[in-house]
PLY file of the C-alpha trace (Angstrom):
ply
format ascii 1.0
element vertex 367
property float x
property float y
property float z
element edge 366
property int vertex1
property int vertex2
end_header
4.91 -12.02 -18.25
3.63 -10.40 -14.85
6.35 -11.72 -12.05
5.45 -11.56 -8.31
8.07 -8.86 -7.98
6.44 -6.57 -10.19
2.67 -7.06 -8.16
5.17 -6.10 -4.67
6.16 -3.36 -6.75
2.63 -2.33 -7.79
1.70 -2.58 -3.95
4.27 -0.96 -2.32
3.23 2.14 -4.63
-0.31 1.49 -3.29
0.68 0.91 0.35
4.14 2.03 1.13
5.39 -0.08 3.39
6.94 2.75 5.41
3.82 3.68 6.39
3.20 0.21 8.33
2.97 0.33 12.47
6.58 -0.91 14.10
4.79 -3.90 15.34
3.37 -4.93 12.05
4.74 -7.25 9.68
3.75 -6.46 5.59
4.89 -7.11 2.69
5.81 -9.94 1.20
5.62 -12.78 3.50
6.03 -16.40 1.34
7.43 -16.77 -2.01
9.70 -16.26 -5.08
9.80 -12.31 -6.45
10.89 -13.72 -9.64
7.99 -16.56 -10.39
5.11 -15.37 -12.55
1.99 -14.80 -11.65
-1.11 -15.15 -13.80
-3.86 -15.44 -11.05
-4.30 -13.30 -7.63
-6.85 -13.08 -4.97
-7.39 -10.77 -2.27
-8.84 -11.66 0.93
-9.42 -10.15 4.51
-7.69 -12.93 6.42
-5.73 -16.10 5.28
-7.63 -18.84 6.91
-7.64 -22.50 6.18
-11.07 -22.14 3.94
-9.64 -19.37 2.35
-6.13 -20.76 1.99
-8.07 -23.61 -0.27
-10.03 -21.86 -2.31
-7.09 -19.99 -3.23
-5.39 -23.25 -3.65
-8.22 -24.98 -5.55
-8.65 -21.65 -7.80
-5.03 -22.25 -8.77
-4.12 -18.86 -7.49
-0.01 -17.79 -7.91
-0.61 -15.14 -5.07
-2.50 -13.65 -2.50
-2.67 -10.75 -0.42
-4.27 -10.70 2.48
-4.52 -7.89 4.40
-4.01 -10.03 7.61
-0.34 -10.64 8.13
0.18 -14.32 8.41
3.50 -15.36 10.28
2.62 -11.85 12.70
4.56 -13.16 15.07
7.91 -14.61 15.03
7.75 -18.22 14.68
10.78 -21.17 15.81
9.13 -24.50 13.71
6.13 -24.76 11.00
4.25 -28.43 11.35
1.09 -29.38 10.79
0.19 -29.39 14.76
-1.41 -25.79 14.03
-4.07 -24.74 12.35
-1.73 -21.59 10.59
1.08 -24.11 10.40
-0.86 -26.92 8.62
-2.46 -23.95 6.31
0.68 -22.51 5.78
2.70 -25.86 4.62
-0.41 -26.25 1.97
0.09 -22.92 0.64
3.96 -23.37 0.23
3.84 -26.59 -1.59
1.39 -25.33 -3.97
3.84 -22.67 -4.67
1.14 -19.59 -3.67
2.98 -16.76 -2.68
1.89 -14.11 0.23
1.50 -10.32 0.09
0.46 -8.44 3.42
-0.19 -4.37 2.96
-1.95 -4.76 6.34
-1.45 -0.85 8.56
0.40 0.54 5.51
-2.71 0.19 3.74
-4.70 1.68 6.56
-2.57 4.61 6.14
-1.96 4.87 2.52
-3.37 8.21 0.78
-6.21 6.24 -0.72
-5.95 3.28 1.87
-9.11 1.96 3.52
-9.75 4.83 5.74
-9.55 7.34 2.77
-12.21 4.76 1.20
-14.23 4.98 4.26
-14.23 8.88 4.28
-15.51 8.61 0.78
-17.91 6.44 0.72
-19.86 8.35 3.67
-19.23 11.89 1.51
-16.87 13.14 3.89
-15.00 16.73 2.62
-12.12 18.29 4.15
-10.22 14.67 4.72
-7.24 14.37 6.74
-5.35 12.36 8.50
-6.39 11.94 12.02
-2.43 11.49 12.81
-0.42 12.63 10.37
2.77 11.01 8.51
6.04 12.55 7.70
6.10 11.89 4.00
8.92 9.51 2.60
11.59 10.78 1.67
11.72 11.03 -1.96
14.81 11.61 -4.45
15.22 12.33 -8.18
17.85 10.31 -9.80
19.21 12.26 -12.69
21.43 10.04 -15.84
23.35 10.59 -18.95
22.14 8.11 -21.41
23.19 7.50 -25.26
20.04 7.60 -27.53
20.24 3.92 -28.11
20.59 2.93 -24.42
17.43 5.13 -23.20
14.90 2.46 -22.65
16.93 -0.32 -21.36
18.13 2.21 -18.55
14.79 3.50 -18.04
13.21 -0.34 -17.72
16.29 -1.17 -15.66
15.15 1.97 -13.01
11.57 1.40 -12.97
12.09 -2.22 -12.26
13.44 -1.21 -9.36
10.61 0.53 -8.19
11.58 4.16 -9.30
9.51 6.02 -11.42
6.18 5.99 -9.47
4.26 9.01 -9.00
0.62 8.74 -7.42
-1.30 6.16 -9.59
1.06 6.38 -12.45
4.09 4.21 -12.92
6.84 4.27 -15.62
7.31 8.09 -15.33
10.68 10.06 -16.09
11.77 12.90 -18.68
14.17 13.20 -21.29
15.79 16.02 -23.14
19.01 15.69 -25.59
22.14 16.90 -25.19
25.73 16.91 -25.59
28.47 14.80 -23.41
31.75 15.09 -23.12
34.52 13.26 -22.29
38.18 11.99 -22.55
39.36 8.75 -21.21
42.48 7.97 -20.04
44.65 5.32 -21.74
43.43 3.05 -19.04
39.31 3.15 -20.31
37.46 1.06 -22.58
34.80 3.73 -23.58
31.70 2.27 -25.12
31.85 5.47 -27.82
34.28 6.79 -29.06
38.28 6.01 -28.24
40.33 6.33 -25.35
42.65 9.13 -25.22
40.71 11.28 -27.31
38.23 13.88 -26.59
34.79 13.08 -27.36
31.78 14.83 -27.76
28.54 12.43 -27.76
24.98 13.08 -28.55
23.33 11.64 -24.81
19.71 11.99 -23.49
19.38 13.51 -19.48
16.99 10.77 -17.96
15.27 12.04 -15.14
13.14 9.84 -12.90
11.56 9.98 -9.07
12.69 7.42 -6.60
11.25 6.24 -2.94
14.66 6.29 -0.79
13.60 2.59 -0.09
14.62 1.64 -3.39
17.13 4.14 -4.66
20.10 1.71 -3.65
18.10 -0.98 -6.27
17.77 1.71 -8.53
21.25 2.82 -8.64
22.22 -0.77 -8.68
20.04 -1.36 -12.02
21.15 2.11 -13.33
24.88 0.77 -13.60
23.94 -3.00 -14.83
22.12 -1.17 -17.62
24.50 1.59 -18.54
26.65 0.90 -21.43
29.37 2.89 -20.01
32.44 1.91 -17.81
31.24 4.94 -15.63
28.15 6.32 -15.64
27.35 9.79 -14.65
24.52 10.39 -12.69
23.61 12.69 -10.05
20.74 11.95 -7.10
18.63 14.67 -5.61
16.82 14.64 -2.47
13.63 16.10 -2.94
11.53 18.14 -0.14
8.91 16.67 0.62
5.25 18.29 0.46
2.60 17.84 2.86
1.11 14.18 2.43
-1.45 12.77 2.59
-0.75 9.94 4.43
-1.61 8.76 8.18
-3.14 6.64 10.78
-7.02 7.10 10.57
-8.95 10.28 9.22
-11.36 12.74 9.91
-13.82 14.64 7.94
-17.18 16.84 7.89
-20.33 15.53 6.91
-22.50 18.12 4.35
-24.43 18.64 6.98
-24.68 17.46 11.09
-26.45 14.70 11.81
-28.41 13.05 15.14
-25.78 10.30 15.71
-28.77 7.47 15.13
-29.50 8.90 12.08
-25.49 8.73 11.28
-25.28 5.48 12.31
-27.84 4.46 9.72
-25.42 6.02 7.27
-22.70 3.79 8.07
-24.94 1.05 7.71
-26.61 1.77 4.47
-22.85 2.53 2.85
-21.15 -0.67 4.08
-24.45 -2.99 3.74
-24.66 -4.13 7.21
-27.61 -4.87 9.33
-26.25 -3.36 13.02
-24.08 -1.14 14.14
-23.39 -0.33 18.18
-23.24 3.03 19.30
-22.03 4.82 22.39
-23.58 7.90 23.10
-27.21 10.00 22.93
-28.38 9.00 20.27
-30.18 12.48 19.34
-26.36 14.24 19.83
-25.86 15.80 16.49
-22.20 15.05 14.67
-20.51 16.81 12.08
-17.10 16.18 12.84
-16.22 12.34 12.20
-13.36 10.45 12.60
-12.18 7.35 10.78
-10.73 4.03 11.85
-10.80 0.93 10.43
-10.64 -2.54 12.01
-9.76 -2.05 16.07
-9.03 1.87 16.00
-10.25 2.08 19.58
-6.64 3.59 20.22
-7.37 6.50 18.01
-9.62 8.00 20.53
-7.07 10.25 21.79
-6.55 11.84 18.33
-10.27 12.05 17.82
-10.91 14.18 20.86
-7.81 16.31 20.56
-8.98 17.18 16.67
-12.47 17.92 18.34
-14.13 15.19 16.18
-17.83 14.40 17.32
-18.12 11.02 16.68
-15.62 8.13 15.84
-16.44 5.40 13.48
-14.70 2.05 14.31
-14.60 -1.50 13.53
-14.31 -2.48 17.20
-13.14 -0.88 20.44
-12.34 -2.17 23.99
-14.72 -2.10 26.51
-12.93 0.73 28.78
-12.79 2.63 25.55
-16.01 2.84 25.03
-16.53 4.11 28.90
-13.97 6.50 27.83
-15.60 7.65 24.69
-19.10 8.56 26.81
-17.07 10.31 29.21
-15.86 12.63 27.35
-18.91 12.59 25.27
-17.53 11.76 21.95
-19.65 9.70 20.16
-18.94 6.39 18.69
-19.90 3.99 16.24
-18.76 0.21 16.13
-19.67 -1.24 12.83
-17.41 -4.49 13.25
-13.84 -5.07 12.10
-15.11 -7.26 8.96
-17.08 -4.91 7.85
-14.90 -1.80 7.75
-12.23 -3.50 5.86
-13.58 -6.27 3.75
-14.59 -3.70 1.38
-11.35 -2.48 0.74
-9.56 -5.70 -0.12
-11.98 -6.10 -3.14
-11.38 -2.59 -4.10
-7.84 -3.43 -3.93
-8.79 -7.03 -6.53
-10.54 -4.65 -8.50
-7.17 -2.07 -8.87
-5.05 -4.99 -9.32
-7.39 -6.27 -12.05
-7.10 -2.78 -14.16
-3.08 -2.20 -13.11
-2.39 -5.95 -15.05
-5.26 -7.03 -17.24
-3.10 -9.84 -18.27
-3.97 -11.43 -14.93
-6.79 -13.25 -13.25
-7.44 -10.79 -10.34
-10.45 -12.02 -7.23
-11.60 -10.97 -4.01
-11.97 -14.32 -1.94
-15.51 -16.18 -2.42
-14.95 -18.16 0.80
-14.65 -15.36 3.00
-17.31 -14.58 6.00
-17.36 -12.36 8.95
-16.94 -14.96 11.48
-19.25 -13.06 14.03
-22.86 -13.71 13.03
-25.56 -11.52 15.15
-28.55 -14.27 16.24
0 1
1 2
2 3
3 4
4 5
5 6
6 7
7 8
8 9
9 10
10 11
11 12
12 13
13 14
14 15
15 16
16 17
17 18
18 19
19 20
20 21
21 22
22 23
23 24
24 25
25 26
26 27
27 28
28 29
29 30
30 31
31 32
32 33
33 34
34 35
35 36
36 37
37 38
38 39
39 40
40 41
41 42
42 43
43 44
44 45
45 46
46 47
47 48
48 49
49 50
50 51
51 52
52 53
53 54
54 55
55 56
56 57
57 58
58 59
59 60
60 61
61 62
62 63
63 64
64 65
65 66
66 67
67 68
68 69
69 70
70 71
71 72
72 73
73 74
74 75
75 76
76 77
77 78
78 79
79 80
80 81
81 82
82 83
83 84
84 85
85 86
86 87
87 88
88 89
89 90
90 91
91 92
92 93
93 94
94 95
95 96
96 97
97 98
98 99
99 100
100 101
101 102
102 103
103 104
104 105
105 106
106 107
107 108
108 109
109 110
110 111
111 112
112 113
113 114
114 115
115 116
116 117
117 118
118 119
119 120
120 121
121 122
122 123
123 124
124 125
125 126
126 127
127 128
128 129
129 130
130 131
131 132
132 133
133 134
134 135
135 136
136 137
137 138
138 139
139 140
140 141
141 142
142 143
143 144
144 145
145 146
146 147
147 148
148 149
149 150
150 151
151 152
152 153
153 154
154 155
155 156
156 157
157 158
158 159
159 160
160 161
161 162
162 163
163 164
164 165
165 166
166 167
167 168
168 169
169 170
170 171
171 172
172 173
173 174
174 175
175 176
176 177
177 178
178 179
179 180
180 181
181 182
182 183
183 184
184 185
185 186
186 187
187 188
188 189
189 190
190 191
191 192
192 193
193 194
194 195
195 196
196 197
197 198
198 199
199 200
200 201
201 202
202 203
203 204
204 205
205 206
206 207
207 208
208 209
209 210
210 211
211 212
212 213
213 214
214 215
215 216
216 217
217 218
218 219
219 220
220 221
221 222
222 223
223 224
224 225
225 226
226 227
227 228
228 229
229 230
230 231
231 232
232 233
233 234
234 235
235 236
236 237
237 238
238 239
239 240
240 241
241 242
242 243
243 244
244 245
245 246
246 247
247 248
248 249
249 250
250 251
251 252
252 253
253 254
254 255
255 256
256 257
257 258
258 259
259 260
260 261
261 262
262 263
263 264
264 265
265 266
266 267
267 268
268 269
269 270
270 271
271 272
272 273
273 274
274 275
275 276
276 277
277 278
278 279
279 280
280 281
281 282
282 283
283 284
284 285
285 286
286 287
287 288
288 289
289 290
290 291
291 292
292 293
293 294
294 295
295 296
296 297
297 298
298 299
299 300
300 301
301 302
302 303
303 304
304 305
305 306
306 307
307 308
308 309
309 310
310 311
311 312
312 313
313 314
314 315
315 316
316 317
317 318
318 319
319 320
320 321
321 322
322 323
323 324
324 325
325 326
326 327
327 328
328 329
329 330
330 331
331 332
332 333
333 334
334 335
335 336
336 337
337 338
338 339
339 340
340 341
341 342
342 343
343 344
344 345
345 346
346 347
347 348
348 349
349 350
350 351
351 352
352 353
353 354
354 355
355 356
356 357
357 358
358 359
359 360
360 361
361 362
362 363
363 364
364 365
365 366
């Protein structure tokens, strides 16, 4: 049985949440960790239309990569639009999962997607991340006790290394030990010395959850007082970050890159500041409104900067200082993403129903 704690778990290896903006809000926003989940749908935003189809579709979760509740709220009625969608959502029991700016960011988030699906090489973040900080918790385990402690620490998140989940390593050995008269050992007898055949169980651990992991460590141990020992690991250079830059395999007129973007994300119209026969090479990446990014793209001497959307001054700031820029809407550069998310969630648990909304439209339509 897939619970909605493990699909939080799942996600926050996808999109750490440490990597979201201070003003965002992600993770999980409405429901119960511990109810199952047997269908899930992605979706852009979590409108009203979309909030029913989900509802209709009998969905036990959703993530949206919208934040609903962004702001904080003081009563939840039905005189809204977001209230009234949000009251239908909670009484059908439909739990809510935003990965929103940590996704962004993530080392295969949406701009990492964008980079490759334009054939980008040399990717980096446009503003780099200070990795988590990471630690290795190290236990003492009888033979017989291995796998209950090992479920009990990856259920808390540990154990997660890249795509892969459920890692740690093992090697026998000897234990020693002599209680005092006081101790109820599980082996052996107090008062005597004992020597005990354990296993070493090593496993990774995201400092966000090492408290839960320790926690589950000792509610799993057989013994009165487990011996463990926790690391903290250096980290290496991530990659993780707000945005990302790239070369293409070879410069381009910036109208003839701007076809690119719209022949890779299947739109009809893209806007463009800048001379349109101004060869780029040099591209940076933001999805949704990454106007704000210009700063970064000019100081890492990008030529052009593909965005969602951008302010009007921004753009009067881009063709002064002649970096180019290409707006290809805010639905369009991370739509794509969220049903490459449904389709990660869909391999991750293939006991679950896994879709990316149906219902879901760009709601700016060119005329």
């Amino acid at each position: 049985m897939t619970l909605v704690s493990d699909l939080v778990t799942f996600l926050g290896g996808v999109a750490p949440p440490e990597l979201a903006e201070e003003w965002d809000n992600v993770g999980l926003l409405v429901g119960d960790g511990g109810r199952s989940v047997a269908r899930v749908m992605t979706c852009l935003t979590l409108t009203g239309d979309v909030a029913r189809e989900a509802i209709d579709r009998r969905a036990d979760m959703v993530v949206t990569h919208h934040p609903v509740l962004f702001r904080g709220v003081k009563r939840l009625t039905s005189d809204d639009s977001q209230g009234a969608m949000l009251l239908d959502v909670i009484a059908a029991r439909v739990s809510v999962y935003s990965p929103h700016t940590a996704y962004d960011s993530a080392a295969q988030g949406i701009n990492s997607q964008l980079a490759e699906l334009l054939g980008l090489a040399d990717v980096a973040p446009l503003q780099p991340v200070s990795p988590a900080p990471q630690y290795k918790i190290v236990c003492f385990v009888p033979q017989e006790s291995l796998e209950s402690v090992q479920h009990a620490l990856w259920a808390a998140g540990a154990g997660r290394i890249g795509e892969y989940s459920q890692c740690s390593f093992s090697t026998l050995g000897v234990g020693t030990f002599c209680g005092s008269a006081a101790t109820r050992p599980a082996v052996g007898q107090a008062g005597r010395f004992e020597r005990v055949e354990e296993r070493r169980l090593e496993v990774d651990c995201p400092a966000g959850r090492l408290m839960v992991a320790l926690k589950n460590l000792r509610l799993a141990h057989p013994y009165e007082e487990p011996a463990y020992d926790v690391y903290r690991l250096e980290a290496a250079e991530g990659s993780a970050g707000t945005g990302r830059m790239g070369r293409l395999p070879a410069a381009l007129p910036l109208a003839q890159f701007a076809e690119l973007v719209k022949l890779k994300l299947r739109i009809p119209r893209v806007q463009i500041v800048g001379e349109a026969e101004r060869l780029v090479e040099r591209v940076g990446i933001a999805c949704g409104a990454g106007g704000e990014l210009l700063g970064a793209a000019r100081a890492e001497v990008c030529d052009v900067l593909l965005t969602g959307e951008a302010r009007f001054h921004a753009c009067l700031e881009a063709r002064a200082a002649k970096l180019g820029l290409v707006l290809a809407g805010h639905y369009a550069t991370e739509r794509p993403a969220m049903e490459h998310l449904s389709r990660r969630l869909a391999a991750a648990f293939p006991g679950i129903a896994v879709w990316a909304s149906e219902t879901e439209s760009d709601p700016l339509q060119w005329l």
